[in-house]
N, C-alpha and C positions, 0 to 999 in steps of 0.2 A: 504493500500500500504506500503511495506518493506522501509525501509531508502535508502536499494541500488535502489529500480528500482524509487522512489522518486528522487532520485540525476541523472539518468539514463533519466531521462525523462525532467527533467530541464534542463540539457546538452543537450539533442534535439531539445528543445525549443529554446536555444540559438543559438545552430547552425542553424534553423531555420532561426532565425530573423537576424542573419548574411548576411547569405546566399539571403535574402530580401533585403537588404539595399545595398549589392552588385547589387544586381542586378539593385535596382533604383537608383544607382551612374552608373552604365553601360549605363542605359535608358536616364538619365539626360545627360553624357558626348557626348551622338550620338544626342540628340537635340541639344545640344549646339555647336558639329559641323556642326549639319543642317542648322544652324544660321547663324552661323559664322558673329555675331553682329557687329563686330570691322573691317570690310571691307569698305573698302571707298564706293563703293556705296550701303552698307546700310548707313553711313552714310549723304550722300543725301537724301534716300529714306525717312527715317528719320525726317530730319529736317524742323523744323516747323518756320524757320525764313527766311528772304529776307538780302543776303551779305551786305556791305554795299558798294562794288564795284558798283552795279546796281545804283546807282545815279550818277555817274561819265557820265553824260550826258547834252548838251545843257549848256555847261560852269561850269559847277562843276569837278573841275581837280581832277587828281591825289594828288597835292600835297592838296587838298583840304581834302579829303579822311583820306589822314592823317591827317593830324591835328585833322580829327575828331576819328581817334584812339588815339591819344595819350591824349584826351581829354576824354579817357574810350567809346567813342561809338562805338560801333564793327556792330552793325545792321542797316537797312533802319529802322527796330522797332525803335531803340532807340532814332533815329533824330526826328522821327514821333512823339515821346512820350513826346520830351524834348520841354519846354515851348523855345519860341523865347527870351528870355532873355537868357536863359544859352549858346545858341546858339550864340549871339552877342559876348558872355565874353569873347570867344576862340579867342588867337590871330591872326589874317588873314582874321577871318568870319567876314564883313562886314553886316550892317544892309540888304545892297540888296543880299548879297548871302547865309543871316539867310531866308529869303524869299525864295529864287530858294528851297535850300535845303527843307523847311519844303512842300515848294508844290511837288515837284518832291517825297519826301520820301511819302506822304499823297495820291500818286497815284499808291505806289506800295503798301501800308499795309491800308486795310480795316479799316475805322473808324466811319462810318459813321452809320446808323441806320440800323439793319436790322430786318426779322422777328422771333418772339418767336420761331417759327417750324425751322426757319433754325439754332436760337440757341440753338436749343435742340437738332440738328444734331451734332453741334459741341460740346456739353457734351456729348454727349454720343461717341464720339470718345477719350478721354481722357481716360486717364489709368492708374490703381491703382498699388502700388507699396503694395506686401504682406510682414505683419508684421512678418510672419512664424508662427502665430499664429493663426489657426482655428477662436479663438471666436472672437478676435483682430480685425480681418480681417472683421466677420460679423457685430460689432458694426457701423464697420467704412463704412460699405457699399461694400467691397470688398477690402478694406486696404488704403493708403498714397495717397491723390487725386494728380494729377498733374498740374500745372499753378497754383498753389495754395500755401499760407502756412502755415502749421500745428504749434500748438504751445505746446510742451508736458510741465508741470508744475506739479510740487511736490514737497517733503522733497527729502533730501539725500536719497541715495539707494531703488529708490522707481522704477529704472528701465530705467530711460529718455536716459542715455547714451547707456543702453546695448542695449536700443528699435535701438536708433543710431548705434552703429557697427551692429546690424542684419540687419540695412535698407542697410547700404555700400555695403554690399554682395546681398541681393535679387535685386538689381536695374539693378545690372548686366545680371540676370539671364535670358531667351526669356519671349518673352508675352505672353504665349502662358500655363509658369509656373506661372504666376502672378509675373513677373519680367517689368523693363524698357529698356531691349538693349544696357543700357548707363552705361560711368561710374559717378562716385561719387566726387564729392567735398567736402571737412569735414574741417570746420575751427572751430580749439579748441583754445576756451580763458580760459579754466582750469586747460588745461594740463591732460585731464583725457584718451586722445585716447590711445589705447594699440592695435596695430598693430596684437600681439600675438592672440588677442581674434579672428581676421577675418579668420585664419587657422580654426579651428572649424567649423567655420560658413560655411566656405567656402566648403568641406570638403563633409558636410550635403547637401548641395546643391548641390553636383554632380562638384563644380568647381575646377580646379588647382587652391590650395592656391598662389601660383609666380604669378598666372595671376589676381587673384580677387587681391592681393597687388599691384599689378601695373595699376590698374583700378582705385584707389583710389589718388585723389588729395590731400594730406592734407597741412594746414601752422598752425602757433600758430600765434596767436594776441596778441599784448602785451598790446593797448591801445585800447582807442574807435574808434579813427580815424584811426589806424593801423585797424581796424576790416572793416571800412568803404572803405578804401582804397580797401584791398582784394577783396571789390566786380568787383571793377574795372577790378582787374585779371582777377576772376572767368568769367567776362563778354567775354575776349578776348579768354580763353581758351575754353567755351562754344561755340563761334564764330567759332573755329577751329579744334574741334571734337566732338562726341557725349557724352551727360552725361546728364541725366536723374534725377537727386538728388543735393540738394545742402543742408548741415547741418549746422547750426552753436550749436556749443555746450558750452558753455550757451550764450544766447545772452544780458542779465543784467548781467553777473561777473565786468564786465571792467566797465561799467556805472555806477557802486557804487563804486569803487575806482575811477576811474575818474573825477565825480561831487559829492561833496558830503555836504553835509548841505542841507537849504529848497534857500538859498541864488542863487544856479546853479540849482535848478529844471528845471525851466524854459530853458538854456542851455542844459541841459541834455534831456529833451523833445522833444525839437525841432531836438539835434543833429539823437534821437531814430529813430524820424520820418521818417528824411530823410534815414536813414538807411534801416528803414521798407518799404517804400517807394521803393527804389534800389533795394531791395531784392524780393520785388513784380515783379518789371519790367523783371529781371531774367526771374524769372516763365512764366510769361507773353508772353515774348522775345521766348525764348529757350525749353519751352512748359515742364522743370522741377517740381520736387515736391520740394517744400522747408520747413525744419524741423527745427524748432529752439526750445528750452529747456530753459526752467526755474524756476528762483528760487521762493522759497513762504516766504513772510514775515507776521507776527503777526498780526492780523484786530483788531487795537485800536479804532475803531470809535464806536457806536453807534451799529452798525452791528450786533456786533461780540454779544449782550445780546440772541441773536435770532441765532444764527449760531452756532451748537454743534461743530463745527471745524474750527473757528477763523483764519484761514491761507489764504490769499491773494497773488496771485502771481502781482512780479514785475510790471513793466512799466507801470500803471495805464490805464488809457484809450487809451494810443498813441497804446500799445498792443493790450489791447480788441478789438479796432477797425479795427488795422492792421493786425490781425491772422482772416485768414478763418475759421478754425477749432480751436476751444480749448480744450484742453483733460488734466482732473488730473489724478493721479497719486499716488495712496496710499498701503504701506506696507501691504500685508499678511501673510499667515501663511505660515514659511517657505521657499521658492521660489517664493509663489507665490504672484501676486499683483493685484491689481486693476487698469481698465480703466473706467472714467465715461466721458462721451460729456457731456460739462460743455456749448459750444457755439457751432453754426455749422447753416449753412443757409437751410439745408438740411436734419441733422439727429436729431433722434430726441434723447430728451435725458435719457440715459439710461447708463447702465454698465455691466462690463464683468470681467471675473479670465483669467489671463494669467498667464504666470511662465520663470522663467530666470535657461536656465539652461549651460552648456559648450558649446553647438554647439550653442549657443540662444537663440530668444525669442521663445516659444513655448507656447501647450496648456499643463494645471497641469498633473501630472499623479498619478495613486493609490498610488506608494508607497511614494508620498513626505513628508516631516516631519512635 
């Protein structure tokens, strides 16, 4: 073949694959009107929680109600969920109307025992949010579970954030693309979010970048208890529209400046707990996936004689135990990276090549370096 019809046929090719991608931003933009997510009653259709107006029965006021908003509980889940003690702490709630509430909310939210088969009913209604990554997505069983929280861990630039702004964007997307309906929550303690990156993403997905921007909640954290607080928001704002994802990006930055010696472990612990704890309820509550990132420190123990890769991610056990899913996280050649299920009640464990490229996270391709 000559140089000219070589260069003549490349330019075809491209206009080709143009002319493709057109087309499936056309096909994406008419389902995403078919949607139309962000209408009030899909969001009833939607939501997987009980107001927390429906207790306002049989002597539980209004002004009761509130108190228990301004107390962070937005749901009949969350009164249901909260021990009788934190209940009593609220100024107004009385020990006899910590009672009314817990039994009136315990008749509206299921807690009691039920069967294996009906709760295999209910996993199998849950739904995965996709990484935009083929192999990603199969590791993971079909991507980002929901009611759940994932814990991504690894060195710098090994991917945890960018996996983050591509989930901000696909959460949006129908269910129908391996999206959630909803929007996003994103609380950065690093300061690493870049707004810029979700045009791309967004873009690739078929959606107006102005509207995937506007579907995005973000705050910066400054401290630990400023992190802990936020959830409080995120509760009230979940409470009062649809959102499918909730991030924290990184969830140990602020806990190592914040406590530091072996002196405040034990404070620093407990404070994680309760954090992991609130961040579970969310999910739980609000029927969200929740994604938090973090860092890996050096394995000086014993261990590490036996471990060709001596790196331990933060929060010792209060994490291990807290995160549904655990996934590393390590550098590749060029773009691309590694996912390996490190923990997981469900998957087993194994690994995959993904790659980071402008519009996202993706699968590698021939020509990467």
């Amino acid at each position: 073949m000559s140089q000219v019809e070589e260069v003549q046929t490349t330019q075809g090719h491209s206009q080709l694959m143009v002319s493709r991608t057109e087309e499936q931003m056309e096909d994406v933009q008419q389902r995403i009107q078919e949607t139309d997510f962000m209408a009030e009653e899909d969001d009833v259709a939607l939501a997987a929680f009980v107001p927390i107006e429906k207790l306002q029965v049989n002597g539980i006021t209004s002004g009761d109600i509130k108190k228990l908003r301004e107390s962070g509980l937005h749901t009949a889940e969350a009164v249901a969920y909260a021990p009788r003690k934190d209940l009593m702490e609220i100024k107004g709630i009385s020990e006899a109307k910590a009672d009314k509430l817990l039994a009136e909310a315990s008749r509206l939210v299921p807690m009691g025992f039920v069967t294996a088969a009906d709760f295999h009913l209910r996993r199998n209604e849950m739904i995965c949010l996709t990484t935009g990554s083929k192999n990603l997505d199969t590791l993971l069983g079909g991507g980002i579970e929901t009611g759940s929280i994932t814990e991504l861990f690894g060195e710098f630039r090994t991917g945890k954030s960018q996996l983050c702004h591509t989930l901000a964007v696909t959460c949006q997307i129908p269910l129908d693309m391996g999206g959630g309906e909803g929007k996003c929550l994103y609380i950065d303690t690093e300061g690493t979010f870049r707004p810029i990156r979700l045009v791309s993403i967004a873009q690739r997905f078929g959606l107006d970048p102005d509207d995937a921007l506007n579907n995005v909640a973000y705050a910066r954290a400054y401290n630990a208890d400023h992190q802990l607080k936020l959830l409080d928001a995120a509760a009230q704002m979940m409470s009062e529209s649809r959102f499918s994802l909730i991030i924290v990006d990184s969830i140990m930055a602020l806990y190592r400046t914040d406590f530091s010696g072996r002196g405040e472990l034990s404070a620093r612990q407990m404070h994680l707990a309760k954090f992991m704890r609130s961040l579970q309820r969310l999910a739980d509550q609000f029927g969200v996936a929740a994604v938090v990132t973090n860092q890996v420190v050096a394995q000086v123990d014993g261990g590490m004689m036996f471990n060709p890769d001596p790196k331990k991610p933060f929060g010792g056990n209060i994490m291990a135990h807290s995160s549904t899913t655990r996934l590393g996280f390590k550098k590749g050649k060029g773009p691309q990276r590694y996912c390996k299920v490190v923990d997981s009640p469900c998957l087993p464990e194994a690994e995959c090549v993904f790659a980071i490229y402008e519009d996202g996270i993706g699968d590698p391709r021939e020509d990467d370096d």
